[in-house]
C-alpha positions in Angstrom: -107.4 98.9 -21.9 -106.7 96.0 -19.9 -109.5 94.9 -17.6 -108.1 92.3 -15.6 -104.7 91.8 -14.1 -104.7 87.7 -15.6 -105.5 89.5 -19.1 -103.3 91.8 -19.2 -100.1 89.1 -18.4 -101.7 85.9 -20.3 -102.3 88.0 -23.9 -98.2 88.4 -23.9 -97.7 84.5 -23.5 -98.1 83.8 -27.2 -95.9 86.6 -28.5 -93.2 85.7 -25.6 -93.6 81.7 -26.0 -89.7 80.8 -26.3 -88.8 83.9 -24.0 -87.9 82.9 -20.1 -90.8 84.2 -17.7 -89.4 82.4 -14.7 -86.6 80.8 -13.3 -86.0 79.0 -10.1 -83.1 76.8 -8.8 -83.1 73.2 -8.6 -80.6 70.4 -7.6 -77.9 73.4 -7.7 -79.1 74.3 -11.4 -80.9 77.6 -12.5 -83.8 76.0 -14.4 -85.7 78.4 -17.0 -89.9 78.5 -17.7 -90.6 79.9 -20.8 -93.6 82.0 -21.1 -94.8 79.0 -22.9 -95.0 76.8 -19.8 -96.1 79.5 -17.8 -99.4 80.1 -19.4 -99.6 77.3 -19.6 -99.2 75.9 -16.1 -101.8 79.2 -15.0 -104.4 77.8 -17.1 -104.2 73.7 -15.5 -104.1 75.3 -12.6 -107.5 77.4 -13.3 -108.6 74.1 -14.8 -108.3 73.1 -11.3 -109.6 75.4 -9.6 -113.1 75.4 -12.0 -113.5 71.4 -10.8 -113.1 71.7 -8.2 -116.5 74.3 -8.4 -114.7 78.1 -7.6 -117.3 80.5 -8.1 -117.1 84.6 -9.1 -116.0 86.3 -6.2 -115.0 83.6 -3.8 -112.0 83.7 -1.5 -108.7 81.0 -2.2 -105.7 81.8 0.2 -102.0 80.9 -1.0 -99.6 80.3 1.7 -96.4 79.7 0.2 -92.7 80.9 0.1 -91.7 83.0 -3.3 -91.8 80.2 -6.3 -93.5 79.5 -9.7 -96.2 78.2 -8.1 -97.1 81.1 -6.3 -97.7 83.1 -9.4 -99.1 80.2 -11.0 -102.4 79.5 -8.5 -102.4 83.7 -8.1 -103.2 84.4 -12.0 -105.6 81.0 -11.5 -107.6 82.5 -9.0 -108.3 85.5 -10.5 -108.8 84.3 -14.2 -112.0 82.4 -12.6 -113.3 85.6 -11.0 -111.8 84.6 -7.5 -110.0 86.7 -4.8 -106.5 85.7 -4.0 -105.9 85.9 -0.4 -102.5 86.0 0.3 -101.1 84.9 3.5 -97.1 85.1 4.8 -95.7 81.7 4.9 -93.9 81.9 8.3 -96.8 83.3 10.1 -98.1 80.6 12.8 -101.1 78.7 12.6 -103.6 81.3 14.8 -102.8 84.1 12.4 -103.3 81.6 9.5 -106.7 80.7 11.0 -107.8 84.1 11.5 -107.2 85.2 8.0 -108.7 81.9 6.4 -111.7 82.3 8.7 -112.1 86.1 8.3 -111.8 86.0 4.4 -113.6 82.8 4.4 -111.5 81.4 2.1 -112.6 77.9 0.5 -109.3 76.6 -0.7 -105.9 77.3 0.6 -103.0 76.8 -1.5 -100.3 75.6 0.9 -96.2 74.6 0.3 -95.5 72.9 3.8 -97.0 69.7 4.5 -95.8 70.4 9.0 -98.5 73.7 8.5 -100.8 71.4 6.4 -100.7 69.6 9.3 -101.3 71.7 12.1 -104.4 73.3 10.6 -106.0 70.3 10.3 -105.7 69.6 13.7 -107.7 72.6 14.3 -110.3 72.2 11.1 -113.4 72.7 13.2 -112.2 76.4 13.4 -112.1 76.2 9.6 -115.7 75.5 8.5 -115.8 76.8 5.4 -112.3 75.7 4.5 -112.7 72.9 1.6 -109.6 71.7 0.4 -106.2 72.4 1.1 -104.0 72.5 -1.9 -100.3 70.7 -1.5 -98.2 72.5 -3.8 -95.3 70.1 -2.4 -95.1 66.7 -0.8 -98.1 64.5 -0.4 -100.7 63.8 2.5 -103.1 61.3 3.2 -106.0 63.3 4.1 -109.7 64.0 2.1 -108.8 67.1 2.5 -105.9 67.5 1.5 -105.1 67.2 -2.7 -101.4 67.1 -3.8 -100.7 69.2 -6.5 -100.7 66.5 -9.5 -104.2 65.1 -8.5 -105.1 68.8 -8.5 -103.9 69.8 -11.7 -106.4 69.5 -14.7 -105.4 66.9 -17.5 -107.7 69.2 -19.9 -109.4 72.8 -19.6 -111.9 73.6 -20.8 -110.5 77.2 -22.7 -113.7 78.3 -24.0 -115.3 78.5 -19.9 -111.7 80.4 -19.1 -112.1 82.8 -21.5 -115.4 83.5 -20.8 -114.7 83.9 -17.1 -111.7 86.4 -18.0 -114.1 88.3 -20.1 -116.4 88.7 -18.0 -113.7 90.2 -15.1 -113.8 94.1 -14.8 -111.9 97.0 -13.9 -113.5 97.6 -10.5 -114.0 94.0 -9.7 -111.9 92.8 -6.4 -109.0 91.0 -7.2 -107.3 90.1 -3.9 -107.5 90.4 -0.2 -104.2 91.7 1.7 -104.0 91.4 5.0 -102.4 93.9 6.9 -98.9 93.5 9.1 -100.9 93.7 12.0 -98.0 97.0 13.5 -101.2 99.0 14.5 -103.4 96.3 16.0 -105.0 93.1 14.7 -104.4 92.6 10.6 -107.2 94.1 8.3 -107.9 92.8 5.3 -107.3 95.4 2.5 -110.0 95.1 -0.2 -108.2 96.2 -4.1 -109.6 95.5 -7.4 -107.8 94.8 -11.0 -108.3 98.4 -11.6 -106.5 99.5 -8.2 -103.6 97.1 -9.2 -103.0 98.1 -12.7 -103.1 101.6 -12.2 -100.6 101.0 -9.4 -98.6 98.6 -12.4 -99.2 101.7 -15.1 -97.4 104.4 -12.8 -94.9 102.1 -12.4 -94.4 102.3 -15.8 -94.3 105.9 -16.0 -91.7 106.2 -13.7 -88.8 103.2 -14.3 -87.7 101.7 -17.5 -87.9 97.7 -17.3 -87.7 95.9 -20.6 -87.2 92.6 -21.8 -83.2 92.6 -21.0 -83.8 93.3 -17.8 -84.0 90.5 -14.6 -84.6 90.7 -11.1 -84.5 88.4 -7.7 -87.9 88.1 -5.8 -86.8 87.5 -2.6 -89.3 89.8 -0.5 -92.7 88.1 0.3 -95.0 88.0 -2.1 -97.8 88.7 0.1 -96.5 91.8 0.6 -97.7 94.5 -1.9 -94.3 95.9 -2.6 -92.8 92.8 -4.0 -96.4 91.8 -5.9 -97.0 94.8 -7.8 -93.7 96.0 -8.3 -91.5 92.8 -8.3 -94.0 90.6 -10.1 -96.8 91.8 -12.5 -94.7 94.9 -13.2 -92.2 93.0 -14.1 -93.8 90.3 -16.0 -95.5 93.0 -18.3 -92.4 94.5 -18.9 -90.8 91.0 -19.8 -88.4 90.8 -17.2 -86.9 87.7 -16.1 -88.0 86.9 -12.2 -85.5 85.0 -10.7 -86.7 83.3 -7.3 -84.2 83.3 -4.8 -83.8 80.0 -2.9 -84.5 81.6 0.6 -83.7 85.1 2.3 -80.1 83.7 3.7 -79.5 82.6 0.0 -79.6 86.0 -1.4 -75.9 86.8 -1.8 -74.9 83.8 -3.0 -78.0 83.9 -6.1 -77.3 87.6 -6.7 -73.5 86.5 -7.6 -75.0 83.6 -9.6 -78.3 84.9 -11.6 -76.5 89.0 -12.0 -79.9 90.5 -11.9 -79.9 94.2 -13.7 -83.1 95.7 -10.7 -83.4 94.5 -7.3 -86.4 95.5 -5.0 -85.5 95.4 -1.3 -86.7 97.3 1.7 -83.9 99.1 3.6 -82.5 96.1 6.0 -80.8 94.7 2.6 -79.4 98.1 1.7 -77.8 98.8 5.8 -76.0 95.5 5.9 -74.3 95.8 2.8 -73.2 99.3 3.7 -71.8 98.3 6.9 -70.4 94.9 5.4 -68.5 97.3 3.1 -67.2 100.1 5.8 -65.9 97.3 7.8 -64.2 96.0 5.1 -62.4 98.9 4.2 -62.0 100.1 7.8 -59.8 97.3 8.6 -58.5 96.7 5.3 -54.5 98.1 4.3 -54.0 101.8 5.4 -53.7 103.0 1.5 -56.5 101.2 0.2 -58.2 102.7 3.1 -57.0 106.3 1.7 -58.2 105.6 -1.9 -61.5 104.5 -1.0 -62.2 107.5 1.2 -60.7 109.7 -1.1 -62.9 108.7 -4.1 -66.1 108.8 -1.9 -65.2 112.3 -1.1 -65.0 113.4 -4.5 -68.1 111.1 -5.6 -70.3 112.8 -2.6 -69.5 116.0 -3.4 -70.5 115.5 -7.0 -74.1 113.8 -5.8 -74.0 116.9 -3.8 -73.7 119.7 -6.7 -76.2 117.6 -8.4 -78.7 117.5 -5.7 -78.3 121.2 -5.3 -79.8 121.6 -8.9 -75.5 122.6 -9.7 -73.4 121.6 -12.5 -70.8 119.6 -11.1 -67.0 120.8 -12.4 -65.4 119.0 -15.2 -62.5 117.9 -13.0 -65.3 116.7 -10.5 -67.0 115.2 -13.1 -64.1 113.3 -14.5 -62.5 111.9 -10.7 -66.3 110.6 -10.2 -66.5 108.7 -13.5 -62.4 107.0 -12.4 -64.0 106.7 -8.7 -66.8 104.6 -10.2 -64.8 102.6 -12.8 -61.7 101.5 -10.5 -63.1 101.7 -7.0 -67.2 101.5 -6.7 -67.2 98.9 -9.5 -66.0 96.6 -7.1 -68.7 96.8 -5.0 -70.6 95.5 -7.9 -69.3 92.3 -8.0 -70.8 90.7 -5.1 -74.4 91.7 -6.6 -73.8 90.2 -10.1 -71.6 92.9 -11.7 -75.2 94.0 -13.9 -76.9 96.1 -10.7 -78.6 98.8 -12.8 -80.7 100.2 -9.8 -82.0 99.2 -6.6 -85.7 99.9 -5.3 -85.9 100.5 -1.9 -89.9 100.8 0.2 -91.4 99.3 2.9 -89.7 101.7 5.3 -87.8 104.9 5.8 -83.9 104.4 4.3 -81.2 106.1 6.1 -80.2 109.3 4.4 -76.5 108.1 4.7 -76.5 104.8 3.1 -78.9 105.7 0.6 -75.7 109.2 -0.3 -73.3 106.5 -0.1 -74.8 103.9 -3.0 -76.0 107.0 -4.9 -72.0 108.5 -4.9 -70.7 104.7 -5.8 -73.1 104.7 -8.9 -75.5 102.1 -7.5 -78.7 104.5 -7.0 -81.3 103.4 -5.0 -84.7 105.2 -5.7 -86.5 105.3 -2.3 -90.4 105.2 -2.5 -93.2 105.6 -0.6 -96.7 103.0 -0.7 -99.1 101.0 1.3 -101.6 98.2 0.9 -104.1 100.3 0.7 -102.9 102.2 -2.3 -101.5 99.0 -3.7 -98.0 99.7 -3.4 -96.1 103.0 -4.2 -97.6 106.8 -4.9 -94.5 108.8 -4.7 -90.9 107.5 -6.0 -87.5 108.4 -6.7 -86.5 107.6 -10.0 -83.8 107.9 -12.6 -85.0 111.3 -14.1 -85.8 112.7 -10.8 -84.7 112.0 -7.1 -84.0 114.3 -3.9 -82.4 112.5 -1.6 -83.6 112.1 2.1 -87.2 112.0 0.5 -89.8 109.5 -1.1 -89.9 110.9 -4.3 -92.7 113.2 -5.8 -96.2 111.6 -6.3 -96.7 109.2 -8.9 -99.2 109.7 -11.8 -103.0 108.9 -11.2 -102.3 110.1 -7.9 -103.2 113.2 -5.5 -101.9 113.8 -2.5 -102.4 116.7 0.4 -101.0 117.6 4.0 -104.2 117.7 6.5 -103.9 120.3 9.1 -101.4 118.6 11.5 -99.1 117.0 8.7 -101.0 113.7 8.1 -100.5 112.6 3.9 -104.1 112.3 2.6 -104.2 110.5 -0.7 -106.7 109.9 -3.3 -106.6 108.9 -6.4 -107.1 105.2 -9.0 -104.9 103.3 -6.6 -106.6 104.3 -3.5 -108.6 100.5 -2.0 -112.2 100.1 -1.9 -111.9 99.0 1.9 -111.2 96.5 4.8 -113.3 93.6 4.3 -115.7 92.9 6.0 -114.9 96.0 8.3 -116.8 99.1 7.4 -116.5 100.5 10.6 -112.4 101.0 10.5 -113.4 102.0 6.6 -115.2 105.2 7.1 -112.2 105.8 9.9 -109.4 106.2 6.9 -111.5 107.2 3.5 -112.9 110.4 4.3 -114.8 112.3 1.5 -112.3 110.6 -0.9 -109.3 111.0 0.8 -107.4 107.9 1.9 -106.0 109.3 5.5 -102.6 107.6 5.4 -102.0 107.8 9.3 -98.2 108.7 8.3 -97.1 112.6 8.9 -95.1 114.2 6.1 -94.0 117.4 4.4 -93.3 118.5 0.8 -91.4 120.4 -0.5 -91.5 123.6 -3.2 -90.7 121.2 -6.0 -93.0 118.2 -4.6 -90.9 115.9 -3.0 -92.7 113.8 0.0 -90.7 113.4 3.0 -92.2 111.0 5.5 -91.3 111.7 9.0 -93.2 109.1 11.1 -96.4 107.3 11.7 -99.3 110.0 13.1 -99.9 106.9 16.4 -96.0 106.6 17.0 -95.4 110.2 17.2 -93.5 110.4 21.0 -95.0 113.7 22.7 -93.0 114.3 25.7 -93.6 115.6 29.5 -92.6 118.7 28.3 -95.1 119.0 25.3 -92.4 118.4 22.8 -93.2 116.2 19.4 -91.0 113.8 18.4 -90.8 111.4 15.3 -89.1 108.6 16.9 -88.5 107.4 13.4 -86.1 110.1 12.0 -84.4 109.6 15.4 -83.4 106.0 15.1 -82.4 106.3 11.6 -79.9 108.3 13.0 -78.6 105.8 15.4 -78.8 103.3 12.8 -76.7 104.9 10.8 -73.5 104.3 13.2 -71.6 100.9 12.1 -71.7 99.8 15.9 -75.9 99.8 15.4 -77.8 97.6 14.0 -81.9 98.3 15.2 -83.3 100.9 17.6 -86.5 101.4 19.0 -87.6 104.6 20.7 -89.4 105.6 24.0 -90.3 108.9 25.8 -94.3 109.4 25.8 -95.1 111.5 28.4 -91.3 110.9 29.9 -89.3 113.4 30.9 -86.6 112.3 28.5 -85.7 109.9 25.4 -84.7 106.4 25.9 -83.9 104.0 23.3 -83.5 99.7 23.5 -80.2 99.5 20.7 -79.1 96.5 18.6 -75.9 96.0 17.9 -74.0 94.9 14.7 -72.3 92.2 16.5 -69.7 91.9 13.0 -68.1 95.2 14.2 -68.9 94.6 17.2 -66.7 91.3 18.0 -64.2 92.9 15.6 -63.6 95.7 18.2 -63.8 93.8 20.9 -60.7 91.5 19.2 -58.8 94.6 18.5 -59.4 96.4 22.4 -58.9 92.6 23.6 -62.1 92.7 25.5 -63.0 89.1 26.8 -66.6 87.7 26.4 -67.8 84.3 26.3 -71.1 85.3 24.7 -73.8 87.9 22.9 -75.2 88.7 26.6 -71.5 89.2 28.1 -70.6 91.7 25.5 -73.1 93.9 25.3 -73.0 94.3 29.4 -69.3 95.2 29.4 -68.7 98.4 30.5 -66.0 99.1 27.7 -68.7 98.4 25.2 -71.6 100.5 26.6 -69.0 103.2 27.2 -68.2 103.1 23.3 -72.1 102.9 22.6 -72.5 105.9 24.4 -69.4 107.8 22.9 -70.8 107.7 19.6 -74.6 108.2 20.3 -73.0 111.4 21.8 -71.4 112.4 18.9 -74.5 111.5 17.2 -76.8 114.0 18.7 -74.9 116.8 18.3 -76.6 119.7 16.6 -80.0 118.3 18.3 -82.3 120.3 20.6 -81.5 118.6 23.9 -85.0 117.1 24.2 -83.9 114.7 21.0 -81.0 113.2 22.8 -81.2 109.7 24.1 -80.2 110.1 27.8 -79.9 106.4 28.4 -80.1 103.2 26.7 -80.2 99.3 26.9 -78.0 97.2 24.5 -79.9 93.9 23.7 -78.1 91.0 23.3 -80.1 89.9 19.9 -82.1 91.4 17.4 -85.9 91.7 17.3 -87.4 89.2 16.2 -90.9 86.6 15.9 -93.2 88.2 16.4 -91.6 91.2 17.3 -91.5 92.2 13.5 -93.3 92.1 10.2 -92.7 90.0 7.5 -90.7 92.8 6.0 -89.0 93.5 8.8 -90.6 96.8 10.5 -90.6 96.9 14.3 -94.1 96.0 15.9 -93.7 98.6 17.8 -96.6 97.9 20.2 -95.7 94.7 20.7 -92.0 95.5 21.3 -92.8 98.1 23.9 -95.2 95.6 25.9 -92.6 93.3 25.5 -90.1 94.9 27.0 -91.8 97.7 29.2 -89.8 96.6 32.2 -86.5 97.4 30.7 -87.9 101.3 29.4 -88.8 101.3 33.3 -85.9 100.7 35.0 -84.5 103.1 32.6 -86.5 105.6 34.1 -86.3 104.5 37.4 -83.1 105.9 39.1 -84.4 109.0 40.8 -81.3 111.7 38.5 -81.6 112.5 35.1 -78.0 111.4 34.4 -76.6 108.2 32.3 -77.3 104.9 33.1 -77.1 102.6 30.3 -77.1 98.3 30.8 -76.8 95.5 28.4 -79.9 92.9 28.7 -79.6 89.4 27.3 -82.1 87.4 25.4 -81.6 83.7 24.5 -82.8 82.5 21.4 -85.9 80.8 22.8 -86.9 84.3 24.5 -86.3 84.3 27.6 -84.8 87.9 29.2 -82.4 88.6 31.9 -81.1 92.0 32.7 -77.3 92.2 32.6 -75.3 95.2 34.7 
């Protein structure tokens, strides 16, 4: 049995030493790193590390955009017994500060000279910071060392392998930080053990060999893409491909044709409304055909889902439906798209229907830091759709009383850092108390209906998931983000994004005039199409789930509006803009009064209409 996480990747290395491990793009070429360079580049950098005096259990942060070297210091860090303390690489310098000084990290691995920088301008809040790390660039500072003054010319293999022995199972391994969506980030204490049970279900569930690649594009400070789109993967002896930046995807999913790609559900709504408003103002047949064959396609997914055997005539239009008509959607993704992985937060029913009918499955699961990454999943030999799957082995979960998920089980963290306080608040005779309220089903499948402190409860007494609710908006082509308001209101209000592509696109065809963002979304035409279709929308739902009025914002949220993978902060965002949800409830009658509000890049607000 594997005892360390460093272990259980560095014993494949010699097996693997002519395989690709890695590969990253360089003056416009894909260049490959055999697992040959890879160990080997782990162990200078743990050569490194050892001179420069890391001891067992001591705290070295990385702060660095998804590269080789990310992986490379991570692996370092822990094959000398150290903790890696990962840190978001666009976060600003205070939040950087209060995670080195919190963790009390000693060395910071860092990829930006301009952060570098700044955080040296503010060292004396940073005592126990030693060295800062360059991993690019150079800097004339004592310090600072760039990364080939850091590197060890020799190591000393017999003290590594000593140090890796001597790791065990319940040692920590890293400290995770928390988004911060519930109040000020935590630091989320899980040890090798934690992580490579979290690796082994993985296993159980999805088949990844060694033909298989995939493009790390999420953060790898978040848990999602480390567990699941790193060390996963490298066990399996899949090829990581590291995309060149988040507005690069497309273009290095065409290029690199990667067989799995982990996303959370942002990625999987704008290709599904890139691809409806394609065909929606495509040719009038083409139009026809496409509609047809997702008919037919939805309506096999839908005998299957039912536990049916789907006709042989059904059977047979789906399999031409896939070959002549979805297969084109595979082309912008590499034309090798196995399956997609989708966590991080809920995915709309409809899109996830819609890749599932096309043949592109996406298995939606459900994880958090503190059970280092997913406990329940979808996968390829069992998925409900408009759930998170059914719990994955080594876990156990249970519904408290009101609906909270309670989980325990070898994933389950030993703690916030440093923090015992909010500790004995979530792990509770065992029991990890998720703060997210679910149900499950006869046959086990988790359905996750909204965080336990976002829950809206109404004037009238009436609980509402506000969650389930903007999924619902979202799913309209014209809608791009929503956020949710009604505590203690008499009614719901919601603060909408637009998708500005389909947006503009209608405006062109209804010759609406606008100079800019802020101009559209205050003309009337376009809030009395907004409203239209949130109408339509909420049919079916009890009248205290409609949205009686709403404010189309002239940009999407953003900052530090959202998390690094891009969920709401929804405290933040309802501080932010608590003057718009009050003039929303300001006008004396209950009846519609929706506005457009423009936001300039920089931030600043002015109400429009």
């Amino acid at each position: 049995m594997n005892n360390s996480i460093p272990t259980s990747i560095l014993k494949l290395a010699p097996a693997r030493a002519e395989r690709t491990a890695l590969r990253r793009k360089q003056n416009n070429v894909w260049v490959d790193i055999s697992w040959k360079e890879f160990s080997s580049q782990v162990r200078r950098y743990a050569g490194g590390l050892q001179a420069l005096g890391l001891k067992r259990g001591e705290r070295v942060a990385i702060m660095a955009p998804n590269c080789p070297e990310w992986a490379f210091a991570d692996l370092a860090i822990m094959a000398c017994g150290g903790l890696t303390v990962p840190v978001y690489h666009t976060e600003g310098p205070a939040a950087v500060a209060h995670i080195l000084t919190d963790s009390g990290s000693r060395f910071l691995f860092i990829h930006d000279e301009a952060m570098a920088a700044e955080l040296l301008q503010a060292e004396e809040t940073l005592p126990q910071l030693e060295k800062i790390i360059l991993l690019r660039g150079c800097f004339d500072r004592r310090e600072v060392l760039p990364l080939d003054r850091f590197l060890a010319p020799a190591v000393n293999d017999d003290m590594l392998q000593q140090s890796l022995d001597a790791i065990r199972r319940d040692d920590l391994a890293s400290i995770i930080y928390t988004s911060g969506t519930t109040g000020p980030p935590k630091g989320v204490m899980l040890t090798h053990g934690n992580i490579l049970s979290a690796i082994e279900a993985a296993r159980d569930s999805f088949d990844i060999g060694e033909e298989d690649s995939c493009l790390s594009f999420l953060p790898l400070s978040h848990i999602f893409e480390r567990v699941d789109g790193y060390y996963y993967m490298l066990q399996q002896g899949a090829v990581i491909n590291y995309a060149e930046g988040i507005d690069s995807v497309p273009a290095n999913l065409q290029e690199i044709s990667p067989t799995v790609v982990i996303s959370v559900p942002r990625l999987f709504e704008k290709m599904y409304a890139r691809v409806m408003e394609r065909i929606l103002s495509g040719p009038w047949l083409k139009k026809q055909l496409f509609f047809g064959a997702l008919k037919a396609a939805t309506a096999h997914l839908a005998a299957e889902q039912a536990g049916r055997t789907p006709s042989a005539g059904l059977t047979l239009i789906t399999r031409l439906a896939r070959a002549r008509v979805f297969s084109k959607l595979r082309q912008p993704l590499g034309g090798k798209i196995r399956f997609f992985v989708s966590g991080g937060a809920p995915l709309s029913r409809r899109v996830a229907e819609f890749f599932h009918a096309a043949g592109l499955p996406i298995y939606e699961g459900y994880g958090l830091t503190e059970t280092a990454a997913g406990i329940t999943v979808n996968h390829p030999r069992g998925t409900r759709l408009g759930t998170v799957g059914r719990v994955m082995s080594g876990t156990e979960l249970q519904l408290a009383a009101d609906g909270e998920i309670l989980i325990r089980g070898k994933t389950v963290f030993k703690g916030y850092w440093q923090n015992p306080e909010k500790t004995a608040e979530v792990l509770i005779d065992g029991w990890l108390h998720s703060g997210d309220i679910g149900e499950i089903d006869a046959d086990g499948y988790l359905a996750v209906t909204d965080r336990k402190k976002d829950l809206i409860i109404t004037a009238g007494g009436e609980n509402i998931a506000p969650q389930i609710i903007e999924n619902r908006l979202k799913s309209d082509k014209f809608i791009a983000n929503a956020f949710l308001f009604g505590n203690r209101k008499p009614f719901l209000v919601a603060l909408l994004v637009p998708n500005f592509d389909n947006l503009e696109s209608y405006a062109r065809r209804k010759n609406i005039s606008y100079s800019d963002h802020c101009e559209l979304v205050s003309n009337p035409r376009v809030l009395d199409l907004l409203r239209r279709r949130i109408d339509r929308l909420q049919e079916g739902l009890p009248s205290f789930q409609h949205v009686k009025r709403f404010t189309l914002m002239s940009r999407d949220f953003a900052g530090d509006e959202i998390t690094p993978t891009l969920k709401l902060k929804r405290k933040i965002v309802r501080e932010r803009y608590q003057h718009l949800i009050d003039e929303m409830y300001r006008a004396e009658d209950h009846g519609i009064h929706d506005s457009g509000f423009c936001m300039t890049e920089e931030g600043d607000t002015n109400p429009q209409g």
